[in-house]
C-alpha positions in Angstrom: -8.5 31.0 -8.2 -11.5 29.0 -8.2 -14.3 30.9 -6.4 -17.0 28.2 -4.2 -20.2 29.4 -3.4 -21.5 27.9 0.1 -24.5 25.2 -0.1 -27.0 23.6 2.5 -26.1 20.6 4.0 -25.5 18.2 1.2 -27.2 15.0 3.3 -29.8 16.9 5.7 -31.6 19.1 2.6 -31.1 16.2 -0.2 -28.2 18.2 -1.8 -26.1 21.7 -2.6 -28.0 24.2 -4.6 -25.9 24.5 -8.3 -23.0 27.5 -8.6 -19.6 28.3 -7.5 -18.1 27.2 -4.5 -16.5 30.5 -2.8 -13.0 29.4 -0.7 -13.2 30.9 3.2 -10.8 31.6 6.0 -10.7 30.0 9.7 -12.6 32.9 11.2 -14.5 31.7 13.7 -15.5 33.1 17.3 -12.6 32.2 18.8 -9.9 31.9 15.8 -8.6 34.1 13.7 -5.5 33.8 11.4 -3.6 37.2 11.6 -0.4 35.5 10.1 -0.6 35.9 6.3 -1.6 32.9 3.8 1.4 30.4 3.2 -0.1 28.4 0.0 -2.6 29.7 -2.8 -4.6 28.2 -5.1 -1.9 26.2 -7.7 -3.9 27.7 -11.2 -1.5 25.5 -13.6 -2.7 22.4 -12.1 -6.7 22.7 -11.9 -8.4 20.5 -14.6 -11.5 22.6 -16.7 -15.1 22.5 -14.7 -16.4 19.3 -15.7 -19.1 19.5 -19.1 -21.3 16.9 -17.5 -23.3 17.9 -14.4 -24.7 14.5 -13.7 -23.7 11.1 -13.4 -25.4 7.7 -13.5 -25.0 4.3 -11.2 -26.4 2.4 -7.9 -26.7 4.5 -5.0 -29.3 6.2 -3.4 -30.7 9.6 -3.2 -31.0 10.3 0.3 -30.1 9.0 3.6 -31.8 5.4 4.3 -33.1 4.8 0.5 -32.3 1.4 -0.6 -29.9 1.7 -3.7 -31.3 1.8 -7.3 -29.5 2.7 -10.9 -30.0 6.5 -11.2 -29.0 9.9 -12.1 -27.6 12.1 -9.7 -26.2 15.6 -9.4 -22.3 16.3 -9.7 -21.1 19.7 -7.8 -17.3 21.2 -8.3 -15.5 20.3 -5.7 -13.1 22.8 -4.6 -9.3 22.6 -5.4 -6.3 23.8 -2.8 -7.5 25.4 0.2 -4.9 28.2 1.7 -3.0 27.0 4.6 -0.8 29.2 7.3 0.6 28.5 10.3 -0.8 29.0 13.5 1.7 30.3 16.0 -0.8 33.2 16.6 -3.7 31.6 16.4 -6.5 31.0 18.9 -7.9 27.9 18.2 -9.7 25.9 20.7 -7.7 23.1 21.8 -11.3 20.6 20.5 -12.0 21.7 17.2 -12.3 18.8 15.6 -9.4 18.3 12.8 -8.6 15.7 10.1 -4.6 15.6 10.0 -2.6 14.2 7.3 1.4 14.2 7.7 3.3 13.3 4.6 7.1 13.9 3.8 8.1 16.1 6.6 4.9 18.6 6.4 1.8 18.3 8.8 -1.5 19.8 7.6 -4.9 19.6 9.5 -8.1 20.5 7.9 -10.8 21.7 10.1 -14.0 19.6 9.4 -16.3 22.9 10.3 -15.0 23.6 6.6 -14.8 20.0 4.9 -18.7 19.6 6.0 -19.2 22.6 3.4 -18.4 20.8 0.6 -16.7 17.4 1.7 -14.5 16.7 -1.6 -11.9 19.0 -1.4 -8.7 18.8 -4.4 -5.5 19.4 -2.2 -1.7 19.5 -3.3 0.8 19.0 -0.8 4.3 19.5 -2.1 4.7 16.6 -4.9 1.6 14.7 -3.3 -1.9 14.9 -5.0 -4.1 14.7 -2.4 -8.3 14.0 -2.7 -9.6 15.0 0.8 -13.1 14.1 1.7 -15.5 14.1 4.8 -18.9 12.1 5.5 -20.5 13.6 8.2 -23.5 10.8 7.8 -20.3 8.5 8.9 -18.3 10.4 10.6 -15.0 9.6 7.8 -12.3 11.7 7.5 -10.3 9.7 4.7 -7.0 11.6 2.4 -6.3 8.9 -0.6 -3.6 9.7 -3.2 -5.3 11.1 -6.3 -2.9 9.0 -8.4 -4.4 6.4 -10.1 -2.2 4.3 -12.6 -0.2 6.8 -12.8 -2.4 9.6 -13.9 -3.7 12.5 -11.7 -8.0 12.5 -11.1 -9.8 15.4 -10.5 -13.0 14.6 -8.0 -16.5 16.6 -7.6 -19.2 15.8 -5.3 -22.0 13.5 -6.2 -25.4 14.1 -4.9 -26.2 10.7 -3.6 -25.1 8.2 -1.6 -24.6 4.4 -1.0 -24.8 2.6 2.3 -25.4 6.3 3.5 -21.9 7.0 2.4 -20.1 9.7 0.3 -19.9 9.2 -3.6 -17.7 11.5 -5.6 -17.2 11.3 -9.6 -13.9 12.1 -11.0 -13.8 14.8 -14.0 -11.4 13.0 -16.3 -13.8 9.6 -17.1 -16.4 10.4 -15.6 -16.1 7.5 -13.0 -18.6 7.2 -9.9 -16.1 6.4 -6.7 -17.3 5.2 -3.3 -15.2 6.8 0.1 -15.8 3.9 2.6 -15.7 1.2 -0.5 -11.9 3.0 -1.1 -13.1 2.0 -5.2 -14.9 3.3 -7.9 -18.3 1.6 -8.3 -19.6 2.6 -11.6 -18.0 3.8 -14.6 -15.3 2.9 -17.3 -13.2 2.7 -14.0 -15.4 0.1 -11.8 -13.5 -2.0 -9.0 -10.1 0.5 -9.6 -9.3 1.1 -6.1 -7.8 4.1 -4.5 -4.7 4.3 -2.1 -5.7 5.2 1.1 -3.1 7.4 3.1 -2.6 7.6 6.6 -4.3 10.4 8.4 -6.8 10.9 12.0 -10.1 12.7 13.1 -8.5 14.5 16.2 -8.9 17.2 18.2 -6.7 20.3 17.8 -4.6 19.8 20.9 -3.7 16.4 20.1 -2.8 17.2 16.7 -0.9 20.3 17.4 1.0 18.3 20.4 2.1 15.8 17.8 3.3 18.2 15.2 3.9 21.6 16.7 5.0 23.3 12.9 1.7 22.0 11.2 -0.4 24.3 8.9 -3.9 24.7 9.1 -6.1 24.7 5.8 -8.6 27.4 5.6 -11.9 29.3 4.4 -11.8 32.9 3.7 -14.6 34.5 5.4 -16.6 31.6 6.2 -16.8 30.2 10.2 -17.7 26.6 8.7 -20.1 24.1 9.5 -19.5 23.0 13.1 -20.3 19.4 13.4 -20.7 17.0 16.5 -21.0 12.9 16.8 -24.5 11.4 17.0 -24.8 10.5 20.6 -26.5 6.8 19.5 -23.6 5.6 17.0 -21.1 3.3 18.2 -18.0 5.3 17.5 -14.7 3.7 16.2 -11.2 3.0 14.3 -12.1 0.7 11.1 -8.6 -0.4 9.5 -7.5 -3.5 7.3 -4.5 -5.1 8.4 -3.2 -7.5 5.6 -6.7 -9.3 4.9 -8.2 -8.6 8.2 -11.1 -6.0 8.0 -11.3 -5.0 11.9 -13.7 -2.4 13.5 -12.3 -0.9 17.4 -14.9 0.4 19.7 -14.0 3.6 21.4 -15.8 2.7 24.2 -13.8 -1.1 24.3 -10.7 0.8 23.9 -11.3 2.8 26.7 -11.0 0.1 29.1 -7.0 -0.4 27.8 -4.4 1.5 28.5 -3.0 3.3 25.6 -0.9 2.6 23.5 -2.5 -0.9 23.3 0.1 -3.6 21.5 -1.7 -6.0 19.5 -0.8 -8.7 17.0 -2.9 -8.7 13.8 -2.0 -11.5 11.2 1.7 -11.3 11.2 1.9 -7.9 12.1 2.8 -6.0 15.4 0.7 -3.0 15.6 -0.4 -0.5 18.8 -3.4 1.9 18.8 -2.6 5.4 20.2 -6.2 6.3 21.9 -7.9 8.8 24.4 -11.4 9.6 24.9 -11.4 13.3 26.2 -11.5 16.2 24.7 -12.6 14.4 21.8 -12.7 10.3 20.7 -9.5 9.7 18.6 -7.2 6.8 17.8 -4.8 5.9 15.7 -2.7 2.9 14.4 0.9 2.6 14.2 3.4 -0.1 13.2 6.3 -1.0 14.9 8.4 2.2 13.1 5.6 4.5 14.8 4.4 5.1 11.7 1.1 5.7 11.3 -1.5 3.5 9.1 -4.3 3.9 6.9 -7.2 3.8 9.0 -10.3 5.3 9.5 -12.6 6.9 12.5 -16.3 5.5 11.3 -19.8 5.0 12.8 -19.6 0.8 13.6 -23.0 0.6 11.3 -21.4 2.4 8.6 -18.4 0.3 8.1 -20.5 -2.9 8.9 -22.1 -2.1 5.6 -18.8 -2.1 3.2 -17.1 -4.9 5.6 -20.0 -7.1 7.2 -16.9 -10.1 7.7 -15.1 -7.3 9.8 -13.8 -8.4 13.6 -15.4 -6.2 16.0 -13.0 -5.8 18.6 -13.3 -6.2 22.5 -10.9 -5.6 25.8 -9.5 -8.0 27.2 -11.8 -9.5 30.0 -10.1 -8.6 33.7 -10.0 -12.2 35.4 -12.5 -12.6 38.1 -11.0 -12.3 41.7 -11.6 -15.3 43.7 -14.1 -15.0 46.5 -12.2 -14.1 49.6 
């Protein structure tokens, strides 16, 4: 079993201090997990600790630095985090949860753990998943670590670009972008990866939606609590056919939910609340869920500057009695 040891905040303190990541369980003030541990660690499936501890390409080394070519930091990123089930466990109902539902099988990952490392290596059933979390953007994003058919292996980079997550896979050595959904540097430049569907919720909405869903956690760690920045416009980014589109939480307020739109040729509606926590999600007309994002509206300006920013529907005027 891969053992992590915990860091300081990757983005506030410029990066995690070298060593082993140690793996932690949902113990928090109010939660604990007395039902025993459903998954372990899959041993026969982790690729070796990667030889190189750096990796080379345009980003920037701290939060607001203009991009340059340089050498940064890589960090193992951990690999399969336990999960159980949580029929008799007391989590509060907004503790903030990325969910990913593939095949049958609901799993949410509490982002008071992702902010400790924020690349995490997950397997669920024949799916490889690479889970990662940018709290400088507020992205939750699960892609499919199958690319051309060969399963990567992803560690955290110490650097950024565009303020946003990098990550460098073990098995070319490749630099990979979250919010660009590519690699950007590397013997695999402009590959993409295959974003899945999954949504930044709270736990009650989450749990409501799929009442037998495990919950991934942290042996002996209470996490990383983390909370939006008050100032950031807060919102769904998605891509609909070749429409880049960016949904104010605050516009989508004024709608009722869901709202039915019509984006290229597709029908679409966007499941939304405010309260106890922002949240939305976009679903085609089988209800099933799309790839999409929850993003700070600055952030995904930066990777999609063509993007539509959305707006409600203006209320006509009443005439003047």
């Amino acid at each position: 079993m891969q053992i992590l040891k915990p860091r300081p905040h990757a983005r506030a303190q410029a990066g995690y201090s070298c060593g082993r990541l140690h793996c932690m369980a949902m113990v928090l003030i109010a939660v604990t997990f007395p039902c025993p541990v459903l998954a372990q660690v899959d041993q026969h499936e982790q690729s070796p600790p990667p030889p190189r501890t750096f990796v080379d390409g345009f980003m920037q080394a701290k939060p607001g630095d203009e991009p340059q070519m340089m050498r940064s930091e890589v960090f193992p990123a951990p690999s399969n985090m336990p999960m159980a089930h949580t029929d008799n466990a007391q989590i509060p109902a907004d503790e903030l949860m990325l969910g990913v539902h593939i095949d049958g099988q609901a799993v949410a990952f509490p982002i008071r753990f992702l902010s400790l490392f924020e690349v995490l290596n997950q397997d669920l059933g024949d799916h490889r998943l690479l889970v990662t979390w940018c709290p400088l953007c507020a992205t939750g994003m699960v892609f499919d670590r199958q690319v051309d058919g060969q399963p990567l292996t992803f560690d955290f980079a110490k650097s950024l670009l565009n303020d946003n997550l990098l990550f460098v896979d073990r098995q070319t050595g490749s630099l990979w972008s979250q919010l660009a959904m590519k690699s950007v540097h590397g013997p695999l430049k402009d590959t993409p990866l295959s974003l899945l569907p999954s949504r930044l919720t709270d736990w009650g909405s989450w749990k409501a939606l799929y009442p037998q869903t495990l919950v991934a956690f942290v042996p002996k760690s209470e996490g990383r609590p983390y909370q939006f920045h008050p100032r950031f416009i807060l919102g769904l980014g998605l891509h609909i056919d070749t429409q880049s589109i960016f949904m104010p939480f605050d516009e989508l307020a004024k709608t009722p939910s869901p709202l039915e739109l019509t984006v290229g040729e597709q029908r679409i509606h966007i499941d939304h609340h405010t309260a106890p926590l922002p949240t939305a999600r976009a679903l085609n007309e089988d209800d099933q869920m799309l790839p999409a994002t929850t993003v700070y509206q600055r952030r995904w300006l930066a990777f999609y500057p063509q993007s539509k920013l959305w707006q409600a529907p203006q209320e006509p005027e009443s005439p003047n009695p």
